[in-house]
ZATIZA-852932 format. One record per residue (C-alpha): residue in three letters; z, x, y. Coordinates in steps of 0.1 Angstrom, whole numbers, plus 2048, in hexadecimal, padded with zeros to 3 digits. Layout:
N
ALAZXY ...
This chain:
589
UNK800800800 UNK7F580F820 UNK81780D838 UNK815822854 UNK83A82285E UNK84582F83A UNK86781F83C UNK86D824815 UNK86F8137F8 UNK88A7FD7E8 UNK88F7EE7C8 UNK8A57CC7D5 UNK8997BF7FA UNK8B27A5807 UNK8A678B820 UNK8C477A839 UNK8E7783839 UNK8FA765837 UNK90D762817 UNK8F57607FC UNK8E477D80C UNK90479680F UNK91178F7E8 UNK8EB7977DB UNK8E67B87F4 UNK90D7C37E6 UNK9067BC7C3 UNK8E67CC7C2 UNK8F07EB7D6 UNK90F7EE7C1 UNK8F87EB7A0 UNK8E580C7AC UNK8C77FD7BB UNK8BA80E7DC UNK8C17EC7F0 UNK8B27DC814 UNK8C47C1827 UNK8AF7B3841 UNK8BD796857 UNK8B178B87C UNK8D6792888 UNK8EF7AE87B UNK90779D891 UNK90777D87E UNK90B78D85E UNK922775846 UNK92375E865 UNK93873F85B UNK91D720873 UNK92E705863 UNK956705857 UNK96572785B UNK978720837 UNK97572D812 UNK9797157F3 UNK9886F57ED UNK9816E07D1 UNK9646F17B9 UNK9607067D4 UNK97C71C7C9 UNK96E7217A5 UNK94D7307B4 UNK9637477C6 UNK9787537AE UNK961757796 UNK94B7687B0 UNK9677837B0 UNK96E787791 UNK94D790789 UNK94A7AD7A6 UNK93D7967C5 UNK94E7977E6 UNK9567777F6 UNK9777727E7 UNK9887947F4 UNK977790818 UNK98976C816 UNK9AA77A80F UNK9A979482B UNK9A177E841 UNK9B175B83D UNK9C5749859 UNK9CF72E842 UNK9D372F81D UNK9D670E806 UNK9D47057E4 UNK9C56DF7E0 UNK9C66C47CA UNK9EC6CE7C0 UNK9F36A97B9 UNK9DA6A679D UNK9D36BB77F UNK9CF6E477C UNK9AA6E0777 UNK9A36D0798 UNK9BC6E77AE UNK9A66F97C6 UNK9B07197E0 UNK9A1713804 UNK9A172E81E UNK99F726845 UNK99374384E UNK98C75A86F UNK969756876 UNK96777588B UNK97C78F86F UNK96777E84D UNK94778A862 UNK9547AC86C UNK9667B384E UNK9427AB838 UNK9327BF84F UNK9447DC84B UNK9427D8825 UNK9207DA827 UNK91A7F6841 UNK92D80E82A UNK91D80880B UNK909824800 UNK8E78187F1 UNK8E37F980C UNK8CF7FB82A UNK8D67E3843 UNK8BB7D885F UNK8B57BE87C UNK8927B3877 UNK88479086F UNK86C78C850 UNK84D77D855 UNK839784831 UNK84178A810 UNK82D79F801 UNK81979A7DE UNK8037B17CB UNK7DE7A87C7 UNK7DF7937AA UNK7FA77E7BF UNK8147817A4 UNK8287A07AC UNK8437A77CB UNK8387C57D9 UNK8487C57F9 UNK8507B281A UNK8407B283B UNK8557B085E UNK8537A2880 UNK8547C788E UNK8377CC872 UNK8447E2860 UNK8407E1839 UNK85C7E9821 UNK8537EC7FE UNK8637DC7DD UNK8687D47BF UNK87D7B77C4 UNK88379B7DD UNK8A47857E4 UNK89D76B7FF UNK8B875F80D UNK8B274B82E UNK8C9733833 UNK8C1717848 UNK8A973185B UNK88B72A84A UNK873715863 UNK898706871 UNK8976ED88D UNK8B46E389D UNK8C46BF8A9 UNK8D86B38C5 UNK8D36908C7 UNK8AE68F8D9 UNK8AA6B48DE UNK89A6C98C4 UNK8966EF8C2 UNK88B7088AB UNK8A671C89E UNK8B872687F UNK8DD72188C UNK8E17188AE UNK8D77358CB UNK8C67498AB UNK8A07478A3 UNK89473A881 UNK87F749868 UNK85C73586D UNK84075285E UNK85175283C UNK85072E835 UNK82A735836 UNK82A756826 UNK83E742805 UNK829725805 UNK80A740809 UNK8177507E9 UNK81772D7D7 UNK83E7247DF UNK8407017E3 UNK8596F27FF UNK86F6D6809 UNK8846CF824 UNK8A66C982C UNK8C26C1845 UNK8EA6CF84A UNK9026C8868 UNK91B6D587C UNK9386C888F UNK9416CC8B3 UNK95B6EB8B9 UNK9756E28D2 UNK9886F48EB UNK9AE6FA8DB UNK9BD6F3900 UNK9B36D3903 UNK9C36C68E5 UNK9E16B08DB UNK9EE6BE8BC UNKA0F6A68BF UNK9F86858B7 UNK9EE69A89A UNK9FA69E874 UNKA036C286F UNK9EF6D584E UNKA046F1848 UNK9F471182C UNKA0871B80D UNKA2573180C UNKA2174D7FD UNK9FF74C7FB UNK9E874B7E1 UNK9C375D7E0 UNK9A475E7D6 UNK9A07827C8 UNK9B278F7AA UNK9B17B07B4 UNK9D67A77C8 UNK9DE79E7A8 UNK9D17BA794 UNK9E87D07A8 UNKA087C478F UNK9F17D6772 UNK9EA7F7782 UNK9C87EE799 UNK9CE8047B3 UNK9C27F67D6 UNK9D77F17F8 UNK9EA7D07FF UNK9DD7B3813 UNK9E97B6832 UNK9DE79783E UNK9F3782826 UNKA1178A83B UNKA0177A857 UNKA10760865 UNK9F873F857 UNK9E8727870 UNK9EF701870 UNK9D26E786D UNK9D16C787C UNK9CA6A486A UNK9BB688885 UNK9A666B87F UNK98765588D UNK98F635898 UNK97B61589B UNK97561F8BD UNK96563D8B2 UNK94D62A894 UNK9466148B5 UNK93662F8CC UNK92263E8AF UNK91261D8A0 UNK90961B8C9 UNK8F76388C8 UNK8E76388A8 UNK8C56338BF UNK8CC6568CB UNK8D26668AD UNK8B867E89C UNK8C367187D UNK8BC64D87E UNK89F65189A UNK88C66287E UNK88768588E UNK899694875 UNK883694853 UNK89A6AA83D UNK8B369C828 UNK8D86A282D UNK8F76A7816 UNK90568B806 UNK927699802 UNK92B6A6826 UNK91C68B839 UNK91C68C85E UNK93267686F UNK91665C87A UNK90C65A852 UNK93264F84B UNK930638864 UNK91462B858 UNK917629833 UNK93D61E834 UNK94160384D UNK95C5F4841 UNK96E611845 UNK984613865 UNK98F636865 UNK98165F856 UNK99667A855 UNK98F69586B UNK99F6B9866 UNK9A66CC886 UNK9A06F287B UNK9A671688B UNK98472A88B UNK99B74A893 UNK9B975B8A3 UNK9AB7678C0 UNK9927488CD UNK99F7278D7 UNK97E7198C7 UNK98D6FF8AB UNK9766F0895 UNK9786CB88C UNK9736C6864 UNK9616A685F UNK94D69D87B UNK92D6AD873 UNK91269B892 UNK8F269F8A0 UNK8FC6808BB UNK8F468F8E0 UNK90F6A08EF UNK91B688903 UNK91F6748E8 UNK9336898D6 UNK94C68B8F5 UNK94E6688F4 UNK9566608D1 UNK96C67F8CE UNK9836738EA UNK98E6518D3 UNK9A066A8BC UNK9C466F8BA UNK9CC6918CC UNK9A96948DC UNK9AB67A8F7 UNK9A469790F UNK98D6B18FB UNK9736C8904 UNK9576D28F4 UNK9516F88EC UNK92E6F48DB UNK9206D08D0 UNK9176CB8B1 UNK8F96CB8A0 UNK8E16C3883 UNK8C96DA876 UNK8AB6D885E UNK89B6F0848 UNK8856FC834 UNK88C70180E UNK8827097EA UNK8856F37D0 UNK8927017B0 UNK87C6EF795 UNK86B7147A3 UNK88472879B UNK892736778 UNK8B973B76C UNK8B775F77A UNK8AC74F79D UNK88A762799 UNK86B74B7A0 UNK85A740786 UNK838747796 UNK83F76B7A9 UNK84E788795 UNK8697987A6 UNK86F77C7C3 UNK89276E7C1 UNK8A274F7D8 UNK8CA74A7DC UNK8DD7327F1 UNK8D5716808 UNK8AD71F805 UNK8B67137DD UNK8C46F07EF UNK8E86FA7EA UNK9016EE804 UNK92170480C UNK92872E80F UNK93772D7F0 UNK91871E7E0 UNK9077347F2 UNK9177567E9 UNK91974B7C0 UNK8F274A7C5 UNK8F276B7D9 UNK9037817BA UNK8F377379E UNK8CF7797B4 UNK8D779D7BE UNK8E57A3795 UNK8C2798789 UNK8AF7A87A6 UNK8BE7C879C UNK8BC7BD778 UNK8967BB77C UNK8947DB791 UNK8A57F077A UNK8917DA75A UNK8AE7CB748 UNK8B87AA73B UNK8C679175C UNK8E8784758 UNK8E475D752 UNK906749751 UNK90972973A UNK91970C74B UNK93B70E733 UNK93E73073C UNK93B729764 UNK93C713782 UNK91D72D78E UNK90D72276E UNK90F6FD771 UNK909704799 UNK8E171678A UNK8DF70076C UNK8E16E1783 UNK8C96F079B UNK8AE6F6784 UNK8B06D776D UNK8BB6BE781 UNK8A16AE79E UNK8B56B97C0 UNK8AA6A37DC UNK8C56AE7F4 UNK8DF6CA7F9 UNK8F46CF7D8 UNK9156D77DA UNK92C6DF7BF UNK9436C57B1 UNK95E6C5795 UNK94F6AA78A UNK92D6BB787 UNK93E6CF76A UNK9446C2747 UNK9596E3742 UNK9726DF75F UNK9916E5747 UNK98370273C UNK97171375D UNK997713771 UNK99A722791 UNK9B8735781 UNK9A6747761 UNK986750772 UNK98A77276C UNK99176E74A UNK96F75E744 UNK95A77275B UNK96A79875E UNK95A7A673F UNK93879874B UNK93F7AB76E UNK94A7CB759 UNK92A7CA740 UNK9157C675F UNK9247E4774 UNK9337CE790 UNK9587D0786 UNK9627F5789 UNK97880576C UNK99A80177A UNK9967E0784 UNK9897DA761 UNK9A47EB751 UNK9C47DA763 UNK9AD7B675E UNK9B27C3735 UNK9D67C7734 UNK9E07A674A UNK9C8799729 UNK9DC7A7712 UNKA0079B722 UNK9F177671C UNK9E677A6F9 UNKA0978B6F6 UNKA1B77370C UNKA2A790720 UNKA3577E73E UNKA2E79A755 UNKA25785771 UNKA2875F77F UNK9FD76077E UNK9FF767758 UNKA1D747755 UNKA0B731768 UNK9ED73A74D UNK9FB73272F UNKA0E71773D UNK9EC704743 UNK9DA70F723 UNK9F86FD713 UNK9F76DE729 UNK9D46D6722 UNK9D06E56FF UNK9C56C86EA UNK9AB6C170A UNK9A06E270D UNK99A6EA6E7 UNK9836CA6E9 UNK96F6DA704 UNK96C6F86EF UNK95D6E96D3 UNK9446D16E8 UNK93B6F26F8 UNK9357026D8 UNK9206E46CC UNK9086E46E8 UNK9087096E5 UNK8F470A6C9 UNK8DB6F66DC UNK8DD7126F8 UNK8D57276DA UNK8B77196D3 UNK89C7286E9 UNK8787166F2 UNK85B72E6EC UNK849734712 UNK82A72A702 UNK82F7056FD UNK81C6EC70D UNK82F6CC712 UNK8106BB719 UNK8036BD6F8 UNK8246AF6E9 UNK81768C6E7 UNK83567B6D8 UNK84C6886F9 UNK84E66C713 UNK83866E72E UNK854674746 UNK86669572D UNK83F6A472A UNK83D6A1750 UNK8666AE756 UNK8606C9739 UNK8406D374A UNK8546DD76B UNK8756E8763 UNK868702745 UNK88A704736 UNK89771B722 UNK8A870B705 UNK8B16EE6F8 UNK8CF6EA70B UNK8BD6ED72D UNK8A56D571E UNK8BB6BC71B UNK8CA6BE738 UNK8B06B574C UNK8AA69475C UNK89167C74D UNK89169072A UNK8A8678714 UNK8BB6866F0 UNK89A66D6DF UNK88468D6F4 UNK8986A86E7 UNK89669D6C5 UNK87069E6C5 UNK8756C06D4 UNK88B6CC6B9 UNK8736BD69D UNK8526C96B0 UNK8636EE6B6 UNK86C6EF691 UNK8486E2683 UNK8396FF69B UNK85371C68C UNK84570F668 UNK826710671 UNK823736683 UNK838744665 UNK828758651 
């Protein structure tokens, strides 16, 4: 390739460092590949746009299974929390969930940092305008920059947020942008769909952010954090077996309260006014938006019999009066959003910061993608977070490791790490992605997981450590105090409360949790079973129309992933199973 400039060549190009972005540049640094992180601002790196908070329910999983497989989200969290709580406490061990407010300002600097010192990652401020392809059009070979400059490949992550072609909303006004004040990424969404990528296009929100000053926390219900408190990272804990890393300062911090308000009928009065100035219901916005973190005007809307919504007043940081409203996601215009804010208890006399806003963008969907996040149609490219429709950081960042493992996995030509949806939240997170038909932003839900008694919060390093070890993200020390705080449970050597609290729940939920084993162990052997690349669902006349044209799309895997896709029913599978068998008859020799 004739380049000019001669920057180098990489084996792992990362595009946008948001969250997805910063886990699949670490991971494939850390995994030996000579590694480019390109993003249109170094200063937003790990920027938290919406919620400045880590976890909560499902959330908290991704997290800590993130860490325990090498990834960096959860140890950023605990450095930098302002309020740490565990959720859920009033109902069973499988739902509780860890949530960090955290300091918007310190998560950003302290990733940054992270990634600065790491030794085979390049960082640069550029924005990507091509993706490169060799002539055959099925081969990464590079990417092409605003500044023109051509870096050369092997692999590509893209991870571009709500960048890609983004267009922002404030009631009637419309800009182009990726996050308010920063410019969008509007060359690549031709450049993918040039290269055969097909797209679709969605929506997210974000509240107004408030001035601190101008609130009335007395008319308020006080949300204090956890004391002590818990975190995300086992690392803290693997310092009881002999880990040797410095103590978390910032747990002795002294935690931030939250606030707990409401809407009142006022409020739902003001908005179903405006409704006519609303980008959302005036049809300017096209993209569809999360069902599980509706905007404010969509609860008002869909529930109108309902006369109140919570609304959690949040600190963004320790040094900013900015506090952040959790809950009132709104495009409405400005004035609006004075208006309706002002019927709430303790914000008769706020002032807006920023407004909010709604913001639409670009995406691919993952019928195009494989379990190793590769595309199914270009060798080499790889997508990870909200450009896979996934809602939330922690989404996000799940998406980001397991992209920049198989990136590097492909560079360096070995086998990509694929998780099974009993073994992780990340693999019912993928497996969900690819099989089911995502028409808006997915979010993870325990309900969305089968396996919830088994994939706790508490024991994610038990499932997922050896993985990170095997890999080469989990570093021999950490490894090695990770195998004795094993051994002191299969021992019962009480050596710490984490290890009690363990066995305490394997014993509460025994009977449920041996069933879950074995229903895992059944459908395994339909994992097991793999589906040759070569067969043509077409040709399978005795499929439904619907499973030929599902099957057809999706390409799964195995059995299992067969199954589990909509419009394929167990009458399909069994055809499948019979057909698969006739064929191995028939080619042996």
């Amino acid at each position: 390739m004739h380049n000019n400039k001669n920057p180098g060549i990489y084996d792992v190009i990362v595009i946008g460092a948001g969250h997805a972005g910063v886990e699949a540049a670490l991971a494939a640094s850390r995994l030996g590949c000579k590694t480019l992180l390109l993003t249109i601002n170094l200063d937003t790196i790990a920027f938290m746009s919406c919620n400045p908070a880590i976890g909560g329910p499902a959330k908290s999983q991704l997290v800590k299974e993130l860490d325990s497989l090498g990834g960096q989200m959860g140890i950023a969290a605990d450095l930098t929390f302002l309020q740490m709580k565990t959720l859920n406490t009033t109902k069973g061990d499988a739902v509780h969930s860890l949530r960090a407010q955290s300091d918007r300002d310190e998560y950003h600097l302290v990733m940054k940092n992270i990634l600065e010192e790491e030794k085979n990652l390049d960082l640069k401020q550029d924005i990507v305008d091509e993706i490169l392809v060799d002539k055959e059009g099925k081969n990464i070979v590079g990417v092409r920059t605003a500044l023109d400059v051509v870096y050369e490949s092997k692999t590509v992550v893209v991870t571009t947020g709500t960048f890609l072609n983004g267009i922002i909303h404030t009631g009637m006004n419309h800009q182009e942008a990726g996050r308010s004040g920063e410019l969008p990424a509007k060359k690549l969404s031709q450049s993918l769909e040039k290269i055969g990528l097909k797209l679709g296009r969605l929506k997210t929100g974000t509240p107004p952010r408030l001035n601190k000053r101008s609130l009335d926390f007395s008319r308020m219900k006080i949300q204090p954090g956890d004391t002590p408190p818990k975190m995300f990272s086992f690392t803290w804990e693997y310092r009881q077996y002999g880990l040797n890393i410095p103590e978390n300062k910032g747990a002795n911090l002294p935690q931030v309260p939250c606030y707990l308000t409401w809407t009142t009928p006022k409020t739902h009065e003001i908005i179903r006014a405006n409704l006519d100035r609303s980008p959302l219901y005036s049809g300017k916005i096209q993209g569809i938006g999360p069902r599980y973190c509706p905007s404010i005007e969509d609860k008002v809307v869909r529930f109108p019999d309902k006369e109140k919504h919570q609304c959690f007043i949040e600190p963004t940081g320790r040094n900013t009066l900015e506090i952040y409203p959790q809950g009132l996601n709104t495009s409405l215009p400005s004035d609006v959003q004075l208006e309706m804010l002002r019927t709430m208890p303790g914000l008769e006399n706020v002032e807006i910061i920023r407004p909010g806003y709604a913001v639409e963008y670009d995406y691919v969907p993952t019928s195009q993608l494989t379990y190793s996040l590769e595309t199914r149609l270009i060798s080499g490219l790889f997508c990870a977070g909200q450009i896979n429709g996934t809602s939330g950081y922690e989404e996000a960042a799940a998406l980001g490791i397991i992209a920049g493992i198989n990136a590097a996995m492909k560079a360096k030509g070995r086998e990509p790490l694929i998780l099974r949806r009993d073994e992780a939240y990340i693999g019912t997170l993928i497996d969900d992605l690819i099989t089911k038909d995502i028409s808006e932003p997915y979010r993870m839900l325990t309900s969305r997981s089968e396996y919830r008694l088994l994939l706790r919060q508490d024991n994610a390093d038990l499932r997922l450590t050896e993985k990170g070890y095997q890999i080469g993200l989990v570093s021999e020390e950490r490894y090695k105090s990770f195998l004795i705080k094993k051994e002191a449970i299969k021992n019962n050597n009480l050596i710490s409360k984490e290890i009690k609290e363990e066995i305490e729940i394997s014993k509460k939920y025994a009977g449920y949790i041996d069933r879950q084993i074995k229903h895992a162990e059944k459908l395994k052997k339909l994992e097991e079973k793999k589906i040759p690349d070569w067969i043509d669902y077409k040709k399978i006349i005795t499929l439904s129309s619907e499973a030929r044209l599902k099957l057809s799309e999706k390409q799964p895997l195995t059995l299992g992933q067969a199954a589990r896709i909509g419009g394929v029913s167990p009458a399909d599978i069994s055809v499948l199973v019979v057909y698969l068998e006739a064929e191995k008859r028939r080619n042996s020799p």
